[in-house]
C-alpha positions in Angstrom: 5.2 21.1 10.5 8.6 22.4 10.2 10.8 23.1 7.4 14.4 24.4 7.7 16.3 26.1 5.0 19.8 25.1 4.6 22.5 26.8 2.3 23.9 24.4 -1.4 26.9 22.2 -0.8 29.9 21.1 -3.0 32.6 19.1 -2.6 35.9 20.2 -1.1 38.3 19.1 -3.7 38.4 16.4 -6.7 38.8 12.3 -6.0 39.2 9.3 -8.5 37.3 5.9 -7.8 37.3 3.1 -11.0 35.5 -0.1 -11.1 33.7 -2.2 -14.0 30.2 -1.8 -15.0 27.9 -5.1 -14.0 26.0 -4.7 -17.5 28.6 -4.1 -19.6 31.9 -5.4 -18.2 33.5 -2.3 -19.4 36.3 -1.0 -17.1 35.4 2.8 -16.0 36.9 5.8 -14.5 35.0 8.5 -12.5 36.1 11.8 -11.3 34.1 13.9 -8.9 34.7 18.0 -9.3 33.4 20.5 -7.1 30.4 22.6 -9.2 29.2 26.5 -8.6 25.9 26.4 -6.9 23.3 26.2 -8.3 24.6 24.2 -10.9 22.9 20.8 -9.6 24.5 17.1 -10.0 26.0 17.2 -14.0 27.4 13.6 -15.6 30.1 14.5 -18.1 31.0 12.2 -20.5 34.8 12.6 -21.4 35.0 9.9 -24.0 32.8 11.9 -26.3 33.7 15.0 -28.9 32.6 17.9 -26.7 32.3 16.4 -23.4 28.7 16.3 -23.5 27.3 17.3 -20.2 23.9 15.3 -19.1 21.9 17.0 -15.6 20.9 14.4 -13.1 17.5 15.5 -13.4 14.3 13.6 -13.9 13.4 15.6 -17.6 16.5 13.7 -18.7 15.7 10.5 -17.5 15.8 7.4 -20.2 14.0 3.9 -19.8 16.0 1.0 -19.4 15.4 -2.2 -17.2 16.6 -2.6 -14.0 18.5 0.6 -13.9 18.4 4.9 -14.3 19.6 5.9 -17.1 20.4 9.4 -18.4 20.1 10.6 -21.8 21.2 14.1 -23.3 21.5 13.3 -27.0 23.9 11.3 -28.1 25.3 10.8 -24.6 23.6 8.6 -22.1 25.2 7.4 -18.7 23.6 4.2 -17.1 22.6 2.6 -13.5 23.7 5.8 -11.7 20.7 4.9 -8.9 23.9 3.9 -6.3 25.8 6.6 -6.7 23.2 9.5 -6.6 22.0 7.7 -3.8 24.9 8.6 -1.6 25.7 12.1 -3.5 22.1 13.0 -1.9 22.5 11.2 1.2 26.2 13.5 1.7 23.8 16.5 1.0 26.0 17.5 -1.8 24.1 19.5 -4.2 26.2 20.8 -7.2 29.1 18.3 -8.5 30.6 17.4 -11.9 30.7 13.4 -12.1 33.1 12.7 -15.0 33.1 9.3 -16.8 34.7 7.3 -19.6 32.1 5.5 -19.9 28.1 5.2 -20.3 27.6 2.9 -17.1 28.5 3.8 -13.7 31.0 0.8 -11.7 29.1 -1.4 -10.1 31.3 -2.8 -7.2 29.6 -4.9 -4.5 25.6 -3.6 -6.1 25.8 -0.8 -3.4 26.6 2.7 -2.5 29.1 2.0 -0.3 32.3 2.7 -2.3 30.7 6.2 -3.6 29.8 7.0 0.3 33.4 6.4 1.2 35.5 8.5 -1.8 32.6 11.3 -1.1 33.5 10.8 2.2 36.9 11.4 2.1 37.1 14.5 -0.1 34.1 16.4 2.4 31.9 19.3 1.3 32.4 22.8 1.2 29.5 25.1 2.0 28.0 27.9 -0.8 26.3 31.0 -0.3 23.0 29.9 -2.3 19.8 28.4 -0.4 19.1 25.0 -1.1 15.3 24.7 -2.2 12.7 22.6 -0.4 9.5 21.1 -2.3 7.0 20.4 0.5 4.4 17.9 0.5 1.0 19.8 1.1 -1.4 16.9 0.5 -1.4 13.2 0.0 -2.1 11.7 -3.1 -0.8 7.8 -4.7 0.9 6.7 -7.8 -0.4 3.4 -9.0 0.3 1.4 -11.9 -2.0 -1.9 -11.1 1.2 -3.8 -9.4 3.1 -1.2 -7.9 2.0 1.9 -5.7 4.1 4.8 -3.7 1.7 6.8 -1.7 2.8 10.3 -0.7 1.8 12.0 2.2 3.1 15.4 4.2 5.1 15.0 6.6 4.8 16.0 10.5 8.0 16.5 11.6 9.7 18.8 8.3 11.8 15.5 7.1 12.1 13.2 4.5 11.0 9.9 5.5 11.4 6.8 3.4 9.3 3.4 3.9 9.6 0.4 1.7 7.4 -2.8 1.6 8.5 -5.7 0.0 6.7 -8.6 -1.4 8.8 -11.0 -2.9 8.0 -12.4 -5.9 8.2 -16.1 -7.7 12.0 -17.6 -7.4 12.5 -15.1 -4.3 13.5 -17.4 -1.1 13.1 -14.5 1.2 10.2 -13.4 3.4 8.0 -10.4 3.3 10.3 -7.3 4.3 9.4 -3.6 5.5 12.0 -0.8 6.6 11.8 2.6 7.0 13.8 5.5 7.0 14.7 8.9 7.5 16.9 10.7 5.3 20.2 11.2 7.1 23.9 11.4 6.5 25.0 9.8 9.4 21.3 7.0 8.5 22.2 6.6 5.5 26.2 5.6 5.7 25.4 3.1 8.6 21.9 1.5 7.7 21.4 2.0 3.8 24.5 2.2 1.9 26.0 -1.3 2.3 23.0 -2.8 1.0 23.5 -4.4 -2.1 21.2 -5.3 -5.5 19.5 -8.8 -5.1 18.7 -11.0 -7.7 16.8 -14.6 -8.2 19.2 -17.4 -10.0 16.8 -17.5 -12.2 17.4 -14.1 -13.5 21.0 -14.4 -12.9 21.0 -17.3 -14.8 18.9 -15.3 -18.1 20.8 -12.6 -17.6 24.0 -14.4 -18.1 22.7 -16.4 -21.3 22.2 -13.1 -22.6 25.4 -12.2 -22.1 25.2 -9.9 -19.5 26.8 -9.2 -16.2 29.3 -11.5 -17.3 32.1 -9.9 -14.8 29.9 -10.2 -12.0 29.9 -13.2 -9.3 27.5 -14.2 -6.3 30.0 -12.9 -4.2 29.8 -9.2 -5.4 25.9 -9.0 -5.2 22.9 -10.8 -3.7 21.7 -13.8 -5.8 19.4 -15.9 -4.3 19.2 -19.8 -4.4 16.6 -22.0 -3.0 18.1 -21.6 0.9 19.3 -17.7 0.6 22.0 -16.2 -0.8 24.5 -18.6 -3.0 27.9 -18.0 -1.7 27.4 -14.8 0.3 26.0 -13.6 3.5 23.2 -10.8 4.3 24.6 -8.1 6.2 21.0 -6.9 7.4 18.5 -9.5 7.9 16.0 -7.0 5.9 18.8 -6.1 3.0 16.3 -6.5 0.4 14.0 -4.3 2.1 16.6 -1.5 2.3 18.1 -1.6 -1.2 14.6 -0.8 -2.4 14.9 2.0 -0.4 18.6 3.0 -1.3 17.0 3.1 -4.8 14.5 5.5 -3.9 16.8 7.7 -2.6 18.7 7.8 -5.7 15.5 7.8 -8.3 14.0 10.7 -6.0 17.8 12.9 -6.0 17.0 13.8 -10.0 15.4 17.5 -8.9 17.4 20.2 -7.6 15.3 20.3 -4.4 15.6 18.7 -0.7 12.2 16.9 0.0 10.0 17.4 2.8 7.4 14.7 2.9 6.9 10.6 3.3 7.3 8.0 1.0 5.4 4.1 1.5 6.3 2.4 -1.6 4.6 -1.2 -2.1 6.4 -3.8 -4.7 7.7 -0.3 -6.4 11.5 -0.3 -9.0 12.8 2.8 -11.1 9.9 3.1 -12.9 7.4 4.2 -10.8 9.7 6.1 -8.6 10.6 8.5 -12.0 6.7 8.9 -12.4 6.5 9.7 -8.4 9.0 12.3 -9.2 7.5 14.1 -12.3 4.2 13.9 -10.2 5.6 15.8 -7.2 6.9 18.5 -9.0 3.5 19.2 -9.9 1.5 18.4 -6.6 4.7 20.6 -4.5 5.2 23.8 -3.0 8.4 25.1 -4.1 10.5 26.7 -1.3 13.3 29.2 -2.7 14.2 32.4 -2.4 11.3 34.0 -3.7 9.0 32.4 -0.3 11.9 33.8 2.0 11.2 37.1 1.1 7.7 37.4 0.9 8.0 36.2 3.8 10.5 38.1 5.5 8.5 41.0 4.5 5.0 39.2 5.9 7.1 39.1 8.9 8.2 42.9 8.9 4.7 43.8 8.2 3.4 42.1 11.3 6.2 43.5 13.7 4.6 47.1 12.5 1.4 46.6 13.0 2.3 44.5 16.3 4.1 48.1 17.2 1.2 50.1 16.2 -1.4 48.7 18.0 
């Protein structure tokens, strides 16, 4: 087992990107700022009094369906799974997303436009050390239809594996992918991957009067012979969306993660629990473990000499 130690990120100047949210039809505007380390991932909502900051992290986290959402408050910001997906995928650890709205732009239902405007503006490297939380021993989170198992991982990464089972309405097949957490991975196999849907729920959602901006053409829906009007640009899209998600839902802890994760059938809700688990069932690595055991190591090299 191996794990390395890496020093915090932020971003290397400021960048623009606006869009529409797919729940809300709302037009939105986000800014990305550089942050002081240890400062984590911070949402800012500018259309409020005060600018009331909410931390990507899960003690924040606020149930709604089919999404994340964030709540401090007052102030909530909504389906930010995408783009917290490729801030951790671009290892960038402390940055200031401000919005003028409560839900993020939805854009094609991938990361893909947040990979590129991250992308562009590049990080800039802080004098703090990133913290690890290790997997020491494997245990599952199971809710009856879902289950992630967690396991420790041999080779000191962060390894992803999704299996999916469709379910009624769904006219794919079976799908499993797996992954390990790159930059380079994750720009070229997971962030084009968009959010699929059944007509059915398209259909319900759009009765409800919902997603009323949003076509076929900008995300997966799935008809009786594949997806109406659109193409897959992986023949297991599905099965890496899921874990796109992951990566996202598993980003709201100030830590890098060094362990596997098989999830079977799992969404955002059982992912959040998987996260509030492993902060318990971890072993934090800071700055505290690097100098007990620099000085474990000191200690040897004397006795080593006085032997």
């Amino acid at each position: 087992m191996r794990q390395t130690f890496r020093l915090q990120n932020t971003l290397a100047g400021s960048a623009v990107i606006e869009g529409f949210g797919f729940w809300t039809g709302e037009d939105v505007r986000l800014e990305f700022r550089p942050a002081q380390a240890d400062s984590g991932v911070v949402f800012v909502r500018s259309d409020l009094p005060g600018n009331p900051r909410i931390p990507a992290l899960i003690e924040y986290r606020g149930e709604k369906p089919r999404q994340t959402s964030l709540v401090n408050g007052a102030a909530r910001v909504d389906m930010i799974e995408h783009l917290l997906a490729a801030v951790k995928a671009l290892k960038i650890d402390n940055c200031e997303i401000w919005t003028d709205r409560p839900e993020m732009p939805g854009f094609d239902g991938s990361s893909r436009p947040f990979i590129q405007v991250l992308a562009q503006i590049g990080t800039a490297m802080q004098p703090a050390v990133r913290h690890i939380r290790l997997v020491t021993q494997a245990f599952q989170v199971d809710n009856g239809q879902q289950r992630i198992t967690v396991s420790p991982s041999k080779t000191g990464r962060n390894l992803y594996r999704y299996s999916l089972i469709p379910g009624s309405g769904y006219s794919i097949e079976p799908q499993e992918y797996t992954f390990d957490l790159t930059p380079e991975g994750f720009s070229s196999g997971i962030a084009a991957c968009r959010t699929f849907l059944s007509k059915g729920e398209a259909d319900y959602l759009l009765e409800k009067g919902l997603c009323q901006r949003v076509t076929p053409k900008d995300v997966i829906v799935l008809g009786e012979h594949g997806p109406i009007e659109n193409e897959f640009r992986f023949n297991d899209e599905c099965a890496r969306h899921k874990i796109l998600d992951m990566v996202g839902d598993f980003s709201l802890c100030n830590c890098d993660w060094v362990g596997e994760f098989s999830s079977s059938r799992g969404g955002h809700s059982i992912n959040a629990e998987c996260v509030r688990q492993l902060l318990d069932k971890t072993m934090l690595l800071d700055e505290t473990f690097l100098s007990r055991r620099s000085n474990l190591m000191l200690q040897r090299e004397e006795m080593l000499k006085a032997a």
